[in-house]
C-alpha positions, 0 to 999 in steps of 0.5 A: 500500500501506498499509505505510509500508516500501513508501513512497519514504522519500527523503532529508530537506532537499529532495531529491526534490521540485521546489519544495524543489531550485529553492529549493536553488538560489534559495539557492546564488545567494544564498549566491553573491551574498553571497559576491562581493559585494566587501564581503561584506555584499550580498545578491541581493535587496537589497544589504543588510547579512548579519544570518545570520552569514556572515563579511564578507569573502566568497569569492574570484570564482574559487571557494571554494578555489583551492588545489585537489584537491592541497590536500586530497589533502595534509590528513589530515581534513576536520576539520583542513581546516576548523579552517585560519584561512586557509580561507576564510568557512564559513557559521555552525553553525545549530543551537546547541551549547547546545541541542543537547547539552541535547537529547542529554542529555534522557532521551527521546533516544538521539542527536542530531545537527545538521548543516546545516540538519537536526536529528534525534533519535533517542529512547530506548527506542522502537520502531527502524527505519523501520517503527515510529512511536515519533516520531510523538507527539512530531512530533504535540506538535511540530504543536501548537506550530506547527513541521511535522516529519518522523518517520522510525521513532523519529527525529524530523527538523527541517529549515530552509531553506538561507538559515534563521537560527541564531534560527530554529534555537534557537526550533525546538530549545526547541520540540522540548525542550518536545515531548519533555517533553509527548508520551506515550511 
């Protein structure tokens, strides 16, 4: 059918799709590997140092939390977890805080929102739901400048790899900035 609200509108950093989960995969060795290198500084492919941010000291062999389930059941959020010294390396935010409030205060956005390796944002005053195409000038102003993305109704998804560096990101976010200003409405 045509119509896109007949299509498998999957979810967006490599789910459903084989080359994208063996590539999760690939990445999690990885991460893995940089983790208990001993010196937090190895990688899988070379034994090099980490330029990507992560913190040196690696994680433990056992597991990232030896503490365990009654730990987390004790905290009162996930947010307090994390903001714990003592928890352990976190891998580095990505997408970069000044960027992205710059794009959340752009008046073609609605909402924005980074989390991981994704960045989406909703435009303002567009058609809604996952039928309309309100995205697709911009996704098309994004494809001039060399970056492939993905329109879902009036949000516009950027994806990068799991092992993607936060340089990468902060070029990806300018570029989406310059699309937002150069797409028709």
């Amino acid at each position: 059918s045509p119509r896109k609200l007949d299509s498998l509108l999957h979810g967006h950093s490599y789910s459903g799709h084989a080359v994208g989960c063996a590539a999760a995969v690939a990445a999690l060795d990885e991460f893995e590997a940089r983790a208990s290198s001993g010196d937090g500084e190895g990688t899988a492919r070379d034994g090099g140092g980490s330029e990507d941010g992560l913190e040196k000291s690696g994680l433990e062999k056992s597991g990232f939390d030896k503490r365990g389930p009654q730990r987390h059941a004790a905290l009162s959020s996930l947010a307090d977890y994390l903001a714990e010294a003592d928890c352990g390396p976190r891998l580095p935010d990505l997408w970069p805080a000044d960027l992205v409030r710059e794009l959340s205060c752009h008046p073609r956005a609605q909402r924005v929102v980074a989390l991981g390796t994704v960045l989406a944002a909703e435009l303002a005053g567009e058609g809604r739901g996952y039928a309309s195409d309100a995205a697709a000038g911009v996704v098309e102003a994004l494809g001039r400048r060399g970056v492939f993305a993905r329109p879902l109704g009036s949000v516009v998804y950027l994806m990068t790899t799991p092992l993607g560096t936060a340089r990468e990101c902060r070029r990806l976010a300018q570029l989406l900035l310059q699309a937002l200003d150069a797409a028709p409405r």
